[in-house]
N, C-alpha and C positions, 0 to 999 in steps of 0.2 A: 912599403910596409910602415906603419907607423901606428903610435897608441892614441886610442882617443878615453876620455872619462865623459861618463856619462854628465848631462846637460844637470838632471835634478841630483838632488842630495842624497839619490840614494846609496845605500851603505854595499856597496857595489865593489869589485876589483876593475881592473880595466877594461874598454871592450877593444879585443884587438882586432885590428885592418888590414887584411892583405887585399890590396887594390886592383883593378884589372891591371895588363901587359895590354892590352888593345880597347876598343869602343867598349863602354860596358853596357853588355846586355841583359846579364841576369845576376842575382844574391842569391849567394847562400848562407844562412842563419845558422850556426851548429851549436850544438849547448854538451859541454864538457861534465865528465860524469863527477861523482864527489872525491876529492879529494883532490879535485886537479884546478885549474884554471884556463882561460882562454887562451894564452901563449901557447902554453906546456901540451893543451890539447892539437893547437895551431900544429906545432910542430910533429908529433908524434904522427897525426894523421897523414900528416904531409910523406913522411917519412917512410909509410908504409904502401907499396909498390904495386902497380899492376903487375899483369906476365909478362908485358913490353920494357919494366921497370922501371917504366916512367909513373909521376905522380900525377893526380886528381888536379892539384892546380895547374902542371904544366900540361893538361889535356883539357881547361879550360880558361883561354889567358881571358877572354872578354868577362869573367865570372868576378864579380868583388865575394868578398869571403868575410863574414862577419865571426867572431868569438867571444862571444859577450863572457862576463868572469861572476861567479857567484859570490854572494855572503862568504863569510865564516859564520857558521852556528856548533852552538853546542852538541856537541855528539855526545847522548848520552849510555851509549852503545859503547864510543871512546873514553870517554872523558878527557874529551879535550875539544878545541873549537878547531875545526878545518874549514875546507869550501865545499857546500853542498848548496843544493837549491832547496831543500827541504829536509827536517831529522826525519829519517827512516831509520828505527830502533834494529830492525831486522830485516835481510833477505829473505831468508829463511821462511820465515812465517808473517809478510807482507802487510797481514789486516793488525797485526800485533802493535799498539796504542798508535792507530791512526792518528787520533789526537792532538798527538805532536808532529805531523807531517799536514795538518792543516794551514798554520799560521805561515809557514816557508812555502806554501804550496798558492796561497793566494801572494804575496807581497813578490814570491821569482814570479807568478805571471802576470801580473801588472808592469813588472821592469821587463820582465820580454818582451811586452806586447807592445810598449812605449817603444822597443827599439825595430820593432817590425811597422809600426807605421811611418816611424823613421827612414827605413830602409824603402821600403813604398813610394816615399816622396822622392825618393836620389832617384827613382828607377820613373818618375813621370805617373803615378800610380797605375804601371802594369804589375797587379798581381800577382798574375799570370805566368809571370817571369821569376818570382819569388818559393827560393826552396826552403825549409824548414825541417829542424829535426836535431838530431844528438844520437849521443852514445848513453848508455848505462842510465844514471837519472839525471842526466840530461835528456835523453830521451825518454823516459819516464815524465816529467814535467813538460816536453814539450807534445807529448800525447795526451796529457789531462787536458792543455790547452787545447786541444784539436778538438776533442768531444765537449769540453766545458765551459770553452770561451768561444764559442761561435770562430774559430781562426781561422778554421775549412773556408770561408768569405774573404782571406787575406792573405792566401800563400797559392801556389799553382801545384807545389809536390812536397810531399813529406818522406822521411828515412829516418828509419833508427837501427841500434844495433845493440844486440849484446841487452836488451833493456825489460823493461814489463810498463804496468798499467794501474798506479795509482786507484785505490779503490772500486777495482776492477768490479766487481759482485755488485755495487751499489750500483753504478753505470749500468751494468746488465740487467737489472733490474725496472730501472728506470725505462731504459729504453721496452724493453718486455711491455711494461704496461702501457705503455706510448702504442705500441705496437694492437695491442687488446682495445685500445682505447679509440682507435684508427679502425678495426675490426667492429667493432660496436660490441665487443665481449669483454668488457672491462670487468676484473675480479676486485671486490667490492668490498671479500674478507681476507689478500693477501696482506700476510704477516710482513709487517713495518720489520727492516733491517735496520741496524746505527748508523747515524750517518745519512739516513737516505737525505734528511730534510738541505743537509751541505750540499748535497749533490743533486736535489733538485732546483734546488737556489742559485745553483752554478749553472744548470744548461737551462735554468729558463731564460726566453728570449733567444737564444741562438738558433743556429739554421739545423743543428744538428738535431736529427729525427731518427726512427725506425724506420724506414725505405726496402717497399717490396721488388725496388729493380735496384740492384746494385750500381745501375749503371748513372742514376740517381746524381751523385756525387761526382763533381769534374775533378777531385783532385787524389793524383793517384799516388797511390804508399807501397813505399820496399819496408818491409824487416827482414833482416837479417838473424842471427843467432846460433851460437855455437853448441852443440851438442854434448860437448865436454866442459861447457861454461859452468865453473867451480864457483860462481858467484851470484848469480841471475839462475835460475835454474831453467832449461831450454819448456819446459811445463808451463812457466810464466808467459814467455813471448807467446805459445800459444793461444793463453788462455787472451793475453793483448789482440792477436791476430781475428780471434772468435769475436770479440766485442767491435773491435774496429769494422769487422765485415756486417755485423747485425746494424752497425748504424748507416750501412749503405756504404762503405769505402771498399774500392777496388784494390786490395791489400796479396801485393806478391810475398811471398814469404819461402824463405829460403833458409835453409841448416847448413851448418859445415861443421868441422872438424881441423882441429891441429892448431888454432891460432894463438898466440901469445899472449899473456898473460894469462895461463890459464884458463884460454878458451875464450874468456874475456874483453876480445876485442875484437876487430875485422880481421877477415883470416884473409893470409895472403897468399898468394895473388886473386884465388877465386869468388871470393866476396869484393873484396876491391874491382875486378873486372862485372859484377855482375850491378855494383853500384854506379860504374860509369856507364855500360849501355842504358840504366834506369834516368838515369842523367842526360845522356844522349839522346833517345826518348823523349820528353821531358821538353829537352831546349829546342827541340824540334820541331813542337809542336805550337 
C-alpha cells in the first residue's frame, strides 16, 4: 500500500494504492463521495464485510485497487471548502443551480479519465479487465462519465451505490431525440431544456447512443441503493437506473435496507455479497 500524487498539477488529494497480494489481473477505479477522501474511503469500504466476513480486497488479492482523492471546493451549501468532485447546492432538489456543478464536473473528469488511461496502460491495455465506479458523488461523477465522456470504450464494468445522475433530465432528453432521430421521427418543435446545449456538447462524439437491444452495450452495471437512504433519495437511483438502461446498459439494480450511515452506504453483508458475485461475474468473463 502506498500513496502516489498525481503526475500533473492538478489541484488533487492523493491517489491512494492498494496493490495486488498475487499477478495482477484486474483494476478497480472507486471514487469516494463528498466529504471524504481516497484513504478514508479505502478504508471504510474495506472494513465493511461480506456474510463470510471477509472483505472485497481479501476476496480479490490479483485486483490493484485505485482511490483517486478530490479537490476541495467551495460548498456553498456549507460554507466552507471540503472534498467534493463537484458543488452540488442540494440533494434534495438536484437540478437546483446546476450551474455550479458544471466547472467541478468537467476539471474531476478530465483527472479521472487521465487516471483510467493510466490504469489501462499498467494492465497492457485490457479494458476489459478495468472496473469503474464510486459511491454517493463519487459515483454520481463517475456516471456522467459513462454517458458523457464516451468511457463505456474504457472500463469492462461499472458499480455505484448509494448515488444519482447528474443532469439526469437533460441526458434523457438527449438521448430521446437520438432515439426519434434513429426512428426517422425527429420532433422538430420539442421545447429546448437549460443545459441541454452542456450536455449535448459532452456526449458528442462518444459511443454512447439510444440502442433498441440493450444487449448493444458490453459493459455491464450494478447500482445499488438503500431504501432508507436519508441522503440520496432511493427515487433518484431510479430515475439513474431508467436513463442508464435507455442508453442501452444492462444495469442490475438492487434495494436494501438497514445500512449505516443512514442508509447511506453499502448495506452489510447483503449488498456487499451481491457486489462480489457482480465482480466475480465480471473477472470471469
Amino acid at each position: 500500500m502506498h500513496e502516489e500524487t498525481p503526475s500533473d498539477a492538478r489541484p488533487a488529494g492523493p491517489v491512494h494504492i492498494i496493490e495486488p497480494q498475487s499477478a495482477h489481473t484486474h483494476t478497480a477505479v472507486v471514487l469516494h463521495g463528498r466529504g471524504s477522501n481516497g484513504p478514508e474511503f479505502a478504508e471504510e469500504l474495506f472494513a465493511t464485510h461480506l456474510s463470510d466476513n471477509s472483505s472485497l480486497a481479501a476476496k480479490f488479492p490479483g485486483w490493484r485497487w485505485v482511490f483517486p482523492s478530490s479537490k476541495e471546493l467551495w460548498s456553498t451549501t456549507f460554507q466552507e471548502y471540503m472534498p467534493a468532485w463537484f458543488e452540488a447546492q442540494s440533494l434534495t432538489e438536484t437540478t437546483l443551480r446546476q450551474d455550479l456543478q458544471i466547472p467541478g464536473i468537467i476539471e474531476s473528469s478530465e483527472y479521472i479519465q487521465d487516471l483510467l488511461e493510466e490504469e489501462i496502460r499498467l494492465l497492457h491495455g485490457k479494458t476489459s479487465n478495468l472496473l469503474f465506479g464510486g459511491i454517493s458523488q463519487g459515483g454520481a461523477i463517475a456516471m456522467w462519465m459513462l454517458l458523457c465522456r464516451g468511457t463505456e470504450s474504457r472500463i469492462g464494468a461499472f458499480f455505484a451505490a448509494s448515488t444519482w445522475l447528474p443532469f439526469a433530465k437533460n441526458i434523457q432528453q438527449v438521448l430521446n431525440a437520438r432515439a426519434k432521430e434513429e426512428a426517422g421521427t425527429a420532433d422538430q418543435h420539442a421545447a429546448p431544456m437549460e443545459y441541454d446545449s452542456f450536455i449535448r456538447q459532452a456526449m458528442q462524439g462518444t459511443e454512447t447512443k439510444q440502442r433498441s437491444n440493450p444487449e448493444r452495450s458490453h459493459v455491464k452495471v450494478f447500482l445499488g441503493h438503500g431504501l432508507d437512504d436519508a441522503y440520496v433519495d432511493v427515487e433518484l437511483g431510479r430515475q439513474a437506473r431508467h436513463v442508464l438502461s435507455a442508453a442501452g446498459f444492462d444495469v442490475e439494480w438492487k434495494e436494501y435496507s438497514g445500512a449505516e450511515e443512514e442508509g447511506h452506504w453499502l448495506q452489510e453483508p447483503n449488498e456487499m455479497d451481491d457486489v462480489h458475485r457482480f465482480m466475480l461475474t465480471f473477472s470471469a468473463c
